[in-house]
N, C-alpha and C positions, 0 to 999 in steps of 0.2 A: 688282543693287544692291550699292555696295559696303560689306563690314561695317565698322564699327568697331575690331572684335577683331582685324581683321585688320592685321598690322605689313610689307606689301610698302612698298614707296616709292612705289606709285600710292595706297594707301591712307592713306598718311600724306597724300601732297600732295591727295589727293581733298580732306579733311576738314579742312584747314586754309589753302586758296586761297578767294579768295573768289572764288567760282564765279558768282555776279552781278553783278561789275565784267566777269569774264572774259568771261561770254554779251553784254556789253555791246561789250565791244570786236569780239567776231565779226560784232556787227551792223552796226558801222562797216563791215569789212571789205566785205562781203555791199551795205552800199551804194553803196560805196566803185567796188564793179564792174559794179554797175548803171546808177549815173549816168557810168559809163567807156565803157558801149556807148554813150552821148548823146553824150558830147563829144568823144571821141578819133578818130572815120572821117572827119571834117573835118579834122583837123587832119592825119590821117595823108594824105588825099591832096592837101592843099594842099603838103606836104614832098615831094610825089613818092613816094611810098611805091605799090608795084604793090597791096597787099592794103590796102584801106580798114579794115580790124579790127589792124594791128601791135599798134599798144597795146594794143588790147584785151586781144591773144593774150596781149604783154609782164603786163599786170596780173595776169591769171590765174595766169602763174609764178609772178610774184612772192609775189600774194595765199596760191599750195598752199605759196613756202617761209617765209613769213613767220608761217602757222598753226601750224605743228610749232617754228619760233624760237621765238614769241612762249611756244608752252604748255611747250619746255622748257627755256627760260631759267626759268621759274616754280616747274622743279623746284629750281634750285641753292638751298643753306642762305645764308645772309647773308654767312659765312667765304668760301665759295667764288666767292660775285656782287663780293664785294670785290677775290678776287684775279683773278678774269678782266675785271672792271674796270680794274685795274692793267694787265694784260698788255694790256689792249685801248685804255687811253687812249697808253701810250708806242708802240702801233704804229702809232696815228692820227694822233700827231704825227709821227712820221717819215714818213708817206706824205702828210704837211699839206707837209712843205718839200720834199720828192719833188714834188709838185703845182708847186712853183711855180717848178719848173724845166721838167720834163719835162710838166706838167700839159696837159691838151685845153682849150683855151682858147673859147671860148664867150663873145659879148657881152662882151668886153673883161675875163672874169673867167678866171683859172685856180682851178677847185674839182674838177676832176675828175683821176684819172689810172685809165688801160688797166690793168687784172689779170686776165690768163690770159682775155682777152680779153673782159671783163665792165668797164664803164667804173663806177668806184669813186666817190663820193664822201664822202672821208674825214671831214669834219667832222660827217657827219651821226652817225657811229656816236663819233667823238670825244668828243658832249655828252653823253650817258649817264654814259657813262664817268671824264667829267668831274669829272660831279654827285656820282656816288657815290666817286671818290677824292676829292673835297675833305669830301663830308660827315665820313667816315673821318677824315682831318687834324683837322678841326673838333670832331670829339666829344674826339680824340685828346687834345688842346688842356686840352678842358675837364675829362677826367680826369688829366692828369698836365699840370701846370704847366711842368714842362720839358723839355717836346718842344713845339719850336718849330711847332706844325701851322699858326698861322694866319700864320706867315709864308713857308712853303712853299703854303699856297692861294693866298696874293696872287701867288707867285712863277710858277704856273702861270696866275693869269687872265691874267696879264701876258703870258706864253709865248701863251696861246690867242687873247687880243686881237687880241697883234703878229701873228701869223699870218693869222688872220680877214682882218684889213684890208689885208695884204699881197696876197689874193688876187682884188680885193677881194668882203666879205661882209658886207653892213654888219647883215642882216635878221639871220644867225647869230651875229654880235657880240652886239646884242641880245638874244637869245635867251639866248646862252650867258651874260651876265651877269649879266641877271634870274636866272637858275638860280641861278649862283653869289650874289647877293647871299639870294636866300631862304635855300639853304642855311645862311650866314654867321649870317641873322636868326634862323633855327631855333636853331640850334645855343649860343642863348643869348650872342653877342656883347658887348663892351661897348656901351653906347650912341654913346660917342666915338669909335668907330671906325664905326660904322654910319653917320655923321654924316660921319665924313671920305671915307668911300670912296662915298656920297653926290652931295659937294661933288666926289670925284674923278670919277665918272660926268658931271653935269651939265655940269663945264668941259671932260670928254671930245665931248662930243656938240657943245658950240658949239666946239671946236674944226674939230672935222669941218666943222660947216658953213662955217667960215670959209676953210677949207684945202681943202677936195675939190670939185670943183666938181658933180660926178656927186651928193654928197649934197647938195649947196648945191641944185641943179637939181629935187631929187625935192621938198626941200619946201618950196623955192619954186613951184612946181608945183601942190602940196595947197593951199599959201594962196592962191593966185592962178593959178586954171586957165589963162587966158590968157597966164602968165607960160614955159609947157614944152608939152610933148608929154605930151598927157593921155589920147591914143588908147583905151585897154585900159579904163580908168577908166570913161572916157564909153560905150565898150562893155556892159562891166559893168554900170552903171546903167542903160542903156536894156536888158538882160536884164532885169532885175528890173521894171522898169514894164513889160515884152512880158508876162512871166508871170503878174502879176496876185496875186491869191491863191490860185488854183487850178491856174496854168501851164498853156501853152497843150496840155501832151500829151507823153509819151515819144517823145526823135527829133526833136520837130516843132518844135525851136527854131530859129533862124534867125541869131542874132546870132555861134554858137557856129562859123558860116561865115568867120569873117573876125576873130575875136578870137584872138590868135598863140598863146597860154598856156590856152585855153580848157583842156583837160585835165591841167593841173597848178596853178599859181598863183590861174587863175580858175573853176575848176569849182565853185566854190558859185554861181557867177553864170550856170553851166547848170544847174544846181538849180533855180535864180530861174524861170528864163523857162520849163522844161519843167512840174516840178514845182508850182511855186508859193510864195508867200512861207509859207506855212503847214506844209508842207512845211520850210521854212528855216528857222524857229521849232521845230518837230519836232527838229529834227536839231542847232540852235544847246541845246535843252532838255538832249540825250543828251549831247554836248559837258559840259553844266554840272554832270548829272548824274553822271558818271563822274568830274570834277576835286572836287565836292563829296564824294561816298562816297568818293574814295583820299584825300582831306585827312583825313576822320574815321574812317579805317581806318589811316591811320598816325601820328594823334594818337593813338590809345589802344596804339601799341607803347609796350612799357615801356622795351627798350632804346634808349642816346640814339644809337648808330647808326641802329638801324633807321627809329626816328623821323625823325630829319634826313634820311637816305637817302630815304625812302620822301617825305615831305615839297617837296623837291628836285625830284625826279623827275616826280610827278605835277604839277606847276607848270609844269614843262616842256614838260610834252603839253597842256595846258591855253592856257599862251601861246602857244604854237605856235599854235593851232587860232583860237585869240582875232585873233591878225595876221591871219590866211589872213583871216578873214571880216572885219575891219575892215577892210583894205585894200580888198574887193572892193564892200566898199557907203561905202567915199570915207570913213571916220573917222578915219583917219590917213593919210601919206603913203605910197606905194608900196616895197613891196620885193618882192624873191624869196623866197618862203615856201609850201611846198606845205602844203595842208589834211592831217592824219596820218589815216593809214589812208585816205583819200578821195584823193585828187589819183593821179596816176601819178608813175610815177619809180620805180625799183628799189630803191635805196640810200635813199630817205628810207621806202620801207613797208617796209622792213630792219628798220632802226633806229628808228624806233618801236616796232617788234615786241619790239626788246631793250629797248627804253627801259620799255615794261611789263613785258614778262616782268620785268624786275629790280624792279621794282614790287612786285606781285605774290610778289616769291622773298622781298623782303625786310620785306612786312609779313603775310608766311602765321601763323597762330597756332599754335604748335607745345606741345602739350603740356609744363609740364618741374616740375622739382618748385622749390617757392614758398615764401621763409616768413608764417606767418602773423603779426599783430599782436603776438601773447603771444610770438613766439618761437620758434615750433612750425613744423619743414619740414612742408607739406601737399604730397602729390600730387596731379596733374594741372590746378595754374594752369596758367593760360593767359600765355605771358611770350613776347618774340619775342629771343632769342638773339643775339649776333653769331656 
């Protein structure tokens, strides 16, 4: 047990992480690699792969380095998640247009590029990074009038967008902008500006449809299945009517033979058919629970960094998690979006991992001294610091 009294750096972070968000995320993980042995020996030997478990093996790595990220990214103080933030969104972006020259090209997308022989995918650890440098600008903003923050935020969603779509990304566009407009909302904005960058989003999106044909295709597609190639879609739903409420069994799913993404984009939908829809309701519950408790774990930080930071962030793992499973039971149109912590992929249980640990680092409750009403410094409030 560890004391109180005690001042190491385990004991401080022991007693001010919230250690019930954390056991929650482990368990993500934990089934993350369970429903991995379901879906992935199909997939791996339908690729040719000599060992029907690659991914699985792959998950495993992944899952031992993302345990030790995730819990010590939770040690850093607020100061220091903000400057490795910094250092880590400007070298996302230069590895973002490194991508899209030299990038591994994949289904007509460049997102990935080869480092020291681990194939990268840079935006996924970019949006973290994102979140908590524009929150920073945003508070910046609202304590000191002339520091230009929120025109330096527009100037990076802008950078991040053009990029996105550049490679193309349309599910991380998305994603990244929701983040960034919460942030924006958190952070006490004017109304009129919330209202134009709004109206800017909206005429973004019907643009896209008008001009891309690949976006035009996907949701023309969702409204009218007849209209595209609905392959996966139709897959996924007939998983989920195969499983029933109880699923037909661990392994003994059938659909996850022949649907291409079964182990990344679509593994809630080997969920469906092994597990059961009950089972999916479980696990859609832990998803709502974990976005619900970091919402009301980072409303009660005092400072309006960590607030916004923490804010941000947890919204981000949240929508993430929210796509993955709308797209696989047909509620919106199709994108690439892996389930966090659940789906396979290296670089996206990475960066999740940081994406909470900074969570976590930046709404831990740290001791500090407080004043009180009358006036009076009292010791040991509870205040969250930058």
């Amino acid at each position: 047990m560890v004391s109180r009294a005690e001042r190491s750096a385990f004991s401080e972070w022991w007693w001010t992480v919230d250690k019930v968000l954390l056991g929650c995320l482990i368990v993500l993980l934990c089934t993350g690699l369970v429903l991995s042995f379901g879906a992935s020996p199909p997939v791996a030997t339908r690729l040719g792969y000599s060992d029907s478990f690659y991914f699985v093996k792959r998950h495993v790595v992944f899952m031992l380095l993302a345990i030790p990220l995730l819990i010590g990214t939770s040690f850093l103080t607020p100061r220091r998640a903000r400057r490795l933030s910094i250092i880590m969104f400007v070298g996302m972006i230069c590895l973002m247009v490194l991508t899209l020259v030299i990038g591994v090209e994949n289904n007509g997308s460049r997102r990935w590029v080869d480092v020291a022989g681990f194939s990268l995918q840079p935006s996924e650890f970019m949006k973290p990074a994102f979140v908590v440098v524009c929150a920073w600008l945003f508070t910046e903003k609202t304590r000191n009038d002339d520091i230009p923050g929120n025109l330096f935020a527009i100037l990076l969603l802008g950078i991040v967008v053009a990029l996105l779509i550049a490679q193309p990304d349309f599910g991380q566009t998305i994603l990244s902008t929701v983040a960034w407009a919460t942030v924006f909302f958190v952070a006490g904005m004017p109304w009129l500006w919330i209202a134009l960058i709004g109206g800017a989003g909206s005429l973004g999106v019907i643009t896209a449809y008008l001009t891309i044909p690949h976006v035009a295709g996907r949701i023309d597609s969702f409204l009218d299945p007849g209209a595209g190639d609905t392959f996966q879609i139709d897959r996924s739903l007939d998983a989920f009517i195969n499983g029933g409420f109880f699923g037909v069994g661990p392994g003994e799913g059938t659909v996850k033979n022949v649907l291409p993404d079964a182990h990344t984009d679509f593994i809630f939908a080997v969920a469906g058919e092994e597990f059961g829809a009950l089972f999916c309701m479980a696990l859609v519950g832990l998803y709502a629970f974990i976005v619900i408790r970091g919402l009301i774990r980072a409303s009660k930080c005092e400072n309006p960094f960590n607030r916004v930071a923490g804010t941000g962030l947890i919204v981000a793992f949240g929508v993430q998690a929210a796509i993955n499973i709308a797209v696989s039971v047909q509620l919106i149109p199709s994108k690439g979006m892996t389930l966090p912590f659940i789906s396979s992929g290296g670089s996206s249980m990475m960066a999740v991992a940081v994406t909470m640990g900074l969570f976590l680092a930046v709404t831990r409750r740290r001791p500090q001294e407080k004043r009180s009403r009358r006036g009076e410094t009292v010791a040991g409030g509870l205040t969250n610091p930058a």
